[in-house]
C-alpha positions as CSV (number, residue, x, y, z in Angstrom):
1,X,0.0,0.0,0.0
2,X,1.2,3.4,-1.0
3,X,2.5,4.8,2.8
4,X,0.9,8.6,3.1
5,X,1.0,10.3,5.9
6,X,-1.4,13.3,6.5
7,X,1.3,15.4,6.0
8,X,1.7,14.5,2.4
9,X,-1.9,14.5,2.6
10,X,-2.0,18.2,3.2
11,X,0.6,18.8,0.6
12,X,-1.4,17.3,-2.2
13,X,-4.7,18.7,-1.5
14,X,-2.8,22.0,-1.1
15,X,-1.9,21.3,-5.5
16,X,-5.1,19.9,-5.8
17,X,-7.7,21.9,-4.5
18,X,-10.2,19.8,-3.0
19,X,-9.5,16.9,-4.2
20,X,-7.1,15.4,-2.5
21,X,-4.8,12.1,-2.2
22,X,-5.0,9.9,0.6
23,X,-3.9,6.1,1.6
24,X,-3.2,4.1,5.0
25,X,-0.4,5.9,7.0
26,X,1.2,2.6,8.1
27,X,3.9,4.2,9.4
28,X,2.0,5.3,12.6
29,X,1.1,2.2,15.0
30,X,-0.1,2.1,18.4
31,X,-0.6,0.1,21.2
32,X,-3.7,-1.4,21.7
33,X,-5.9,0.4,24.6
34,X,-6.5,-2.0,27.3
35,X,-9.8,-3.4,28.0
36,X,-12.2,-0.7,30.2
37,X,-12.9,-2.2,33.6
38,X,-17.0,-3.6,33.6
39,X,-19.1,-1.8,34.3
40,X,-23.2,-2.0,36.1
41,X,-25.8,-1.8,33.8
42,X,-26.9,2.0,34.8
43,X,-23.3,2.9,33.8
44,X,-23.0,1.0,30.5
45,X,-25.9,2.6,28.9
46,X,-24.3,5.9,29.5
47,X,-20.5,4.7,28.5
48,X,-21.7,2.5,25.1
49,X,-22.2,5.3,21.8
50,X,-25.8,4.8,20.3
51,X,-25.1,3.3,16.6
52,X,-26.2,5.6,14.1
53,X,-28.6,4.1,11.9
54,X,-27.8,2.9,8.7
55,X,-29.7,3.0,5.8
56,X,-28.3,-0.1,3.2
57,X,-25.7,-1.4,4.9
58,X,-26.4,-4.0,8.1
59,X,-24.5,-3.4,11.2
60,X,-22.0,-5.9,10.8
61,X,-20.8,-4.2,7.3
62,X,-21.0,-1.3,9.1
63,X,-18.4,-1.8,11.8
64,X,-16.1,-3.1,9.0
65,X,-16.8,0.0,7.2
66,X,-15.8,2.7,10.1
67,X,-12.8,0.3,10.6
68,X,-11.8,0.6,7.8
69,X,-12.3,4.2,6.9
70,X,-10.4,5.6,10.2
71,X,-7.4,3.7,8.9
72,X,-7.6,5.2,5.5
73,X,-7.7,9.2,6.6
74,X,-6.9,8.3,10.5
75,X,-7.1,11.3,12.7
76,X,-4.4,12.5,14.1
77,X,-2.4,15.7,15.6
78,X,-3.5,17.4,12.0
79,X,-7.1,16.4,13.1
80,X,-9.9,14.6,12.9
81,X,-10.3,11.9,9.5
82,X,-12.8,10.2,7.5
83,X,-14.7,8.6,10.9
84,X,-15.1,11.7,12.2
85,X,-15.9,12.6,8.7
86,X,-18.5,10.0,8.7
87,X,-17.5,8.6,5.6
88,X,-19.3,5.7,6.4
89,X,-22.2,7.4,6.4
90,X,-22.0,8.9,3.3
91,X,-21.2,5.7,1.3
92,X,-24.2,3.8,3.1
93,X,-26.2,7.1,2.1
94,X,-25.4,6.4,-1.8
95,X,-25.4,3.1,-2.0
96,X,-29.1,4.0,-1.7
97,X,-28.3,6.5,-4.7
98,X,-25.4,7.4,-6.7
99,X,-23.5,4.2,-5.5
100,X,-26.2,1.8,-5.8
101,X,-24.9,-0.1,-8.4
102,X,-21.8,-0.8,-5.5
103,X,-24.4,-1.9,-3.0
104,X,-23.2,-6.0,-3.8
105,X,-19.8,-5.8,-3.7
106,X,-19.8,-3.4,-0.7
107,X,-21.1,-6.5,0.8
108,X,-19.5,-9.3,-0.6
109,X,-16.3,-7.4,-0.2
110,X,-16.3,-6.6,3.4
111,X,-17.6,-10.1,4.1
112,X,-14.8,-11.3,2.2
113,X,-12.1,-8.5,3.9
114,X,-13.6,-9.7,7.7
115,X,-13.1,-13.4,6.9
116,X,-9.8,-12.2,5.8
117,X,-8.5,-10.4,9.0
118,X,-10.1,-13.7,11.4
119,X,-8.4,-15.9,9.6
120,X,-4.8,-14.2,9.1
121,X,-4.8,-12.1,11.9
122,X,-6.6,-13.8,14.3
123,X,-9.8,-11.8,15.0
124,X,-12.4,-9.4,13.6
125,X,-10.9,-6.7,11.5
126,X,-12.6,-4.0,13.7
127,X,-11.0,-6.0,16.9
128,X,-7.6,-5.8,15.7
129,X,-5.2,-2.8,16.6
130,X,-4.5,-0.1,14.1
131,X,-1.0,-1.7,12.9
132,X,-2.7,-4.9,11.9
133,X,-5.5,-3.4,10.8
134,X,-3.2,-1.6,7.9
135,X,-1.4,-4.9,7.3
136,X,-4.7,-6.6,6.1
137,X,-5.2,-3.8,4.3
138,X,-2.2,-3.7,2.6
139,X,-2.5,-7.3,1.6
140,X,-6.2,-6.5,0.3
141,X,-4.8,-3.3,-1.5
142,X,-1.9,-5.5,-3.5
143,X,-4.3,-8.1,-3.7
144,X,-2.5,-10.7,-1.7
145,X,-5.5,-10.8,0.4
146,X,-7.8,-14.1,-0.2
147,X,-11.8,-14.9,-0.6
148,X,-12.5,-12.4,-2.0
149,X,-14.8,-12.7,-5.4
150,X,-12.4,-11.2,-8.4
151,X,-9.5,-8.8,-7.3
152,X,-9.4,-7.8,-3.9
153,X,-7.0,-4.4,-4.7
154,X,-10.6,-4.1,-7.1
155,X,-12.5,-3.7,-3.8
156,X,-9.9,-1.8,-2.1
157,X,-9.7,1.1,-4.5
158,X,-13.5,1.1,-4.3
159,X,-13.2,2.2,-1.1
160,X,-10.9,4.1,-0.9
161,X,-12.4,6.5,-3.6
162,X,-16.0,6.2,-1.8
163,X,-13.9,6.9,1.7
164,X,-12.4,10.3,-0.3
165,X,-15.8,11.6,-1.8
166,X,-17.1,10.8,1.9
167,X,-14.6,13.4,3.7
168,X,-14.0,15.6,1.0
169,X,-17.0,16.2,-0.8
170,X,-20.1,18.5,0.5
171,X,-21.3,18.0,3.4
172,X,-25.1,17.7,1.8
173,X,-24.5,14.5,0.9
174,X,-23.9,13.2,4.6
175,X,-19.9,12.8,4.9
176,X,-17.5,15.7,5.8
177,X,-19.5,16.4,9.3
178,X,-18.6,19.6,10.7
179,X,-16.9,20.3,7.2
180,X,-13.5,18.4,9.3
181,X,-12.4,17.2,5.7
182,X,-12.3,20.6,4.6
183,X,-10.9,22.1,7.2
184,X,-8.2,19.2,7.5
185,X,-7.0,20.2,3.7
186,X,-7.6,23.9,4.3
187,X,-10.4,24.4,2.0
188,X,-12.3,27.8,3.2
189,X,-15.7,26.6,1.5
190,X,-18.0,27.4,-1.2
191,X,-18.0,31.2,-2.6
192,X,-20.3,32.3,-5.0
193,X,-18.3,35.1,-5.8
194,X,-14.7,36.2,-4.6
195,X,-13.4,39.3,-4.7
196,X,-9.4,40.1,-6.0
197,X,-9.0,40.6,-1.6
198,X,-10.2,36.9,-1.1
199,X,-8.0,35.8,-3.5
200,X,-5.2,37.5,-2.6
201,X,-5.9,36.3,1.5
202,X,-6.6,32.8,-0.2
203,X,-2.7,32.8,-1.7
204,X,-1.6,33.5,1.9
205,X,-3.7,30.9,3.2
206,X,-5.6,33.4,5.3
207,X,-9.1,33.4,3.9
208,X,-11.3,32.2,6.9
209,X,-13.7,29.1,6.2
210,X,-16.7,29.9,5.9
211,X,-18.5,26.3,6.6
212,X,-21.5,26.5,4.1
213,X,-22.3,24.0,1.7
214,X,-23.3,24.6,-2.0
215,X,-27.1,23.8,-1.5
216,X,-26.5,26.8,1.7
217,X,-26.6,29.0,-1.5
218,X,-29.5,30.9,-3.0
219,X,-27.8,29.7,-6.6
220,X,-27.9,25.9,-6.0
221,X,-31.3,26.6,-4.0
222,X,-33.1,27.9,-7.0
223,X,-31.0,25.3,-9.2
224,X,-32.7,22.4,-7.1
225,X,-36.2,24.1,-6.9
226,X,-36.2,24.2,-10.6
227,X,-35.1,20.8,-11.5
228,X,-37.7,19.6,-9.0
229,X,-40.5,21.7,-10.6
230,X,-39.3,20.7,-13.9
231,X,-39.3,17.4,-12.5
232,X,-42.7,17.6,-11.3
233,X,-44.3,19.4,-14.9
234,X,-42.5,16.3,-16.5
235,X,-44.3,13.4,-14.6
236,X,-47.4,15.3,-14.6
237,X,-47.1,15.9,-18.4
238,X,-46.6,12.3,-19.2
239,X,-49.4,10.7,-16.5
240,X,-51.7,13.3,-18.5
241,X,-51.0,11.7,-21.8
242,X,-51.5,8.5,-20.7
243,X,-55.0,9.0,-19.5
244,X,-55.5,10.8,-22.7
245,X,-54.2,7.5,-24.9
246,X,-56.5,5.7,-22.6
């Protein structure tokens, strides 16, 4: 696997704008935290996080999924990544939409990359610490990895692109929460018009995000209102011509 750390990271979405390059940063591994002490069952429902509902994938892809993506954009002194990103989220979102023609080999894939990790490593991929998590996921990325239905490198660039859109991309679409993916790569947001000033602040890197998405924007606003009423004279149009043909 291609070793990036986030501060190549923040290089490269510095050339690229917002889209940025970003892979498993092996080169950080840490101890595994030991086990919390039990606890009564007044105190456990306050210590254990409610899971946030998915919406196509089941809970068991799930945890492979937020595995997986915290080790492909971990967080870090730079800040938070793609977990915190919820890049999960947004994949499960559009694989309802956009991704939905992904929706299979999201699941035979991380079926395949969980038998993968018990049976190499020992345990569930979500159970293992961050150092062999990125070893299984370099032998799924070079396709070393086994069971898995065609190339599993295939599955692991899949991934990986749906893990960038997922931290990157607008916020609208469910991933980059809190817009930490754009703030991570230092991208101050969407402007509908910028001023020779902002540009100028912009070279020095001192043009303040302003955290608003594109559908914030009275533009993209009347964009979508329009499509949907164009939508709407569309469907109407054509249900009126079929009762005429009737």
């Amino acid at each position: 696997m291609s070793v990036i750390s986030r501060r190549d990271l923040l290089k490269r979405a510095g050339l690229a704008a917002v889209v940025p390059v970003a892979g498993v940063d092996v080169a950080r591994a840490f101890e595994t935290a030991p086990p919390a002490a039990a606890a009564g069952p007044a105190e456990s429902l306050v210590a254990q996080p409610q899971r946030e509902p998915r919406e196509h994938l089941t809970a068991a892809e799930s945890d492979v999924l937020e595995a997986v993506v915290a080790r492909l954009i971990p967080s870090d002194e730079h800040g938070p990544g793609a977990k915190e990103a919820k890049a999960a989220r947004y994949i499960d979102r559009a694989l309802g939409g956009a991704l939905a023609s992904s929706r299979q080999a999201y699941g035979a894939g991380l079926a395949a990359l969980d038998r993968y990790a018990r049976s190499s490593r020992g345990a569930a991929f979500a159970q293992l610490s961050p150092a062999d998590q990125d070893s299984v996921l370099i032998d799924v990325e070079t396709g070393a990895a086994t069971g898995f239905t065609g190339s599993s490198a295939a599955f692991f660039n899949l991934v990986r692109t749906h893990t960038w859109q997922g931290t990157f991309g607008d916020p609208y679409y469910g991933g980059n929460a809190n817009f930490v993916g754009w703030d991570l790569i230092g991208y101050p947001g969407i402007r509908t018009v910028v001023s020779a000033e902002d540009q100028r602040r912009l070279e020095r890197h001192e043009l303040k995000p302003n955290h608003q998405s594109a559908y914030d924007t009275e533009m993209f606003n009347k964009a979508t209102a329009r499509a949907d009423e164009e939508g709407l004279l569309r469907r109407s149009s054509r249900s009126a011509g079929s009762k005429a043909g009737a």
